[in-house]
Structure formats: structure tokens, C-alpha cells
C-alpha positions as CSV (number, residue, x, y, z in Angstrom):
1,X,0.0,0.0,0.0
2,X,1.5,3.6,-1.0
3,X,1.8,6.0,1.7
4,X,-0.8,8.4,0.9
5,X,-3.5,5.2,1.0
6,X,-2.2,4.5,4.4
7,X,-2.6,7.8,5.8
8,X,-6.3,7.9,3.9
9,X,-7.3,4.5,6.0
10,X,-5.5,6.5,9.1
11,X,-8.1,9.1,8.9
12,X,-11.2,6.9,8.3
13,X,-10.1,5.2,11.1
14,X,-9.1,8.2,13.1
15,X,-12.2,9.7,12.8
16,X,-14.4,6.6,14.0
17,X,-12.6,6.8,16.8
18,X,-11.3,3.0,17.2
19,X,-7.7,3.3,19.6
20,X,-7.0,-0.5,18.2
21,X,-8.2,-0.5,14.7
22,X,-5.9,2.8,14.6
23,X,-3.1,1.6,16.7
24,X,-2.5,-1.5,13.8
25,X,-1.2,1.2,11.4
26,X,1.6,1.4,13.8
27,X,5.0,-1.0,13.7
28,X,5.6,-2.4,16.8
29,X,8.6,0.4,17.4
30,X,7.1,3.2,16.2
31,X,7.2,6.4,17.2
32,X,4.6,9.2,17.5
33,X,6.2,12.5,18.6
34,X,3.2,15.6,18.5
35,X,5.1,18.0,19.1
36,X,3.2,19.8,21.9
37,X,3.9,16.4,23.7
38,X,6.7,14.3,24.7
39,X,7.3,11.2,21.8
40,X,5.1,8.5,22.1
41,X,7.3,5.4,21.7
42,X,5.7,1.6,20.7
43,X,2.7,0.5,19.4
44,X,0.9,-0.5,22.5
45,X,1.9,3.0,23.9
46,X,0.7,4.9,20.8
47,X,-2.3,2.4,21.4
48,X,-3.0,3.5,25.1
49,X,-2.0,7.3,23.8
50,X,-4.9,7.1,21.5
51,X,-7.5,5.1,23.6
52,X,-7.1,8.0,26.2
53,X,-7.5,11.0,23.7
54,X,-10.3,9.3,22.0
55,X,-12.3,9.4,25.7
56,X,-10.9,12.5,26.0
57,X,-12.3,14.9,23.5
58,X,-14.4,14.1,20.0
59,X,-11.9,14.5,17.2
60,X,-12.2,15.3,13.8
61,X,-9.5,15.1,10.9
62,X,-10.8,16.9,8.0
63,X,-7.7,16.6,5.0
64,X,-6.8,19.8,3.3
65,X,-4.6,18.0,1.3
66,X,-2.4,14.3,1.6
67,X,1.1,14.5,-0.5
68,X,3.0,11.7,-1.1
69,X,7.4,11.8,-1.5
70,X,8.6,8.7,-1.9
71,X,7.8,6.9,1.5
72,X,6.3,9.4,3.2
73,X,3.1,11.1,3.3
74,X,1.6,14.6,4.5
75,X,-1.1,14.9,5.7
76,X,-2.2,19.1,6.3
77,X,-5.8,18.6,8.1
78,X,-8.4,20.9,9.7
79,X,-11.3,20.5,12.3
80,X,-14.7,21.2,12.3
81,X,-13.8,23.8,15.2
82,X,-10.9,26.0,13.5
83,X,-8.0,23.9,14.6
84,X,-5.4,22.9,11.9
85,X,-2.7,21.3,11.8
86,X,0.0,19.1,9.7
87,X,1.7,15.4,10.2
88,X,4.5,13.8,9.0
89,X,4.5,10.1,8.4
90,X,6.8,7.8,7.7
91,X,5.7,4.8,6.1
92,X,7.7,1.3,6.0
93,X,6.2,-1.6,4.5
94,X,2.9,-0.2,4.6
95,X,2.7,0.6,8.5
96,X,3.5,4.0,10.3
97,X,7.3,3.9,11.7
98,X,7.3,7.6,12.4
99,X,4.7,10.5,12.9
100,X,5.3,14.0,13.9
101,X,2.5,16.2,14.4
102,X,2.4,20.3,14.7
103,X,-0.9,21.5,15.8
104,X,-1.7,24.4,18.4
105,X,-2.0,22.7,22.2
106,X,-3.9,25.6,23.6
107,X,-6.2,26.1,21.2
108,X,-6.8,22.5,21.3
109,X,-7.6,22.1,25.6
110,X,-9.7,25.8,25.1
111,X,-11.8,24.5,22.3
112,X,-12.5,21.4,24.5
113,X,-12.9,22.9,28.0
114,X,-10.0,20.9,29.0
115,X,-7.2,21.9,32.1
116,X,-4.4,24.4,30.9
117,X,-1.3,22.8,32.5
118,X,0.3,24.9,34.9
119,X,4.0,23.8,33.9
């Protein structure tokens, strides 16, 4: 599977909000690094990562646009509430070895009515 038709079945499953359907996508020893957050490192991790944001907050990916170069893909993405944002992926035979996400954390816990950390 190309990159870009992973990171289109990452969104569909993104969006219906299934933490182990998602977390499959994943290599065992991948990494997930948003960058408003420490890196997540491992599949079960990314797993648990997901699971908890999922009960978290009702999250929406909305692509702008999914670019492919080579083995990775790019995915630039909105929300129905105003966020954007952008990922990096990094595909290896057709699962996700490496994300990195850029995305606005405190416009993220406002538009949720979730805690500001103090630190």
C-alpha cells in the first residue's frame, strides 16, 4: 500500500474513533512525537496514547490536502472547530514507523474545556 492510502485509511479510522483499529497502522517500534507532547514510543503505547484522547475529546481530521514523497506522506488537516494542523508520516512496508504532528495545544484544551497545564 503507497503512503498516501495508508494515511487515507489512518483518517477513516481516526475519525471513527477506534484506539486499536488505529493503533494496527503502527509498527511495533514506532514512534509518535506531536510536538506539543513528549514522543510516544511503541505500538501498545501509541495504542494507550490514542485510547485515552479518544475518551478524551471528539476529534475530527478533516484533510486539506495528503502529499506523497517517496515513503512518506503529508497529511495538512483541519477541524470542524478551527483547529489545523499538519503530520509527517513515515511509512515502512505499509505501516507508520514515524509521525510527527504540529498543531496548536492551547487552542486544542480551550476548544474542549480541558485543564491548561500549569508547567
Amino acid at each position: 500500500m503507497a503512503p498516501k492510502d495508508v494515511i487515507q485509511q489512518w483518517v477513516t479510522i481516526f475519525n471513527s474513533g477506534n484506539a486499536e483499529e488505529l493503533a494496527q497502522l503502527y509498527h511495533t517500534d514506532a514512534i509518535n512525537h506531536q510536538v506539543a507532547n513528549d514522543p510516544i514510543i511503541g505500538k501498545e503505547a501509541i495504542f494507550k496514547m490514542f485510547k485515552n484522547e479518544f475518551s478524551t475529546a471528539e476529534m475530527v481530521c478533516i484533510p486539506e490536502h495528503i502529499f506523497q514523497d517517496g515513503d512518506w506522506a503529508i497529511l495538512e488537516w483541519k477541524d470542524p472547530l478551527g483547529l489545523r494542523g499538519c503530520g509527517f508520516f513515515h511509512i515502512v512496508e505499509g505501516k507508520i514507523k514515524f509521525q510527527r504532528g504540529y498543531w496548536d495545544k492551547l487552542s486544542f484544551l480551550k476548544m474542549h474545556n480541558l485543564p491548561i497545564p500549569i508547567n
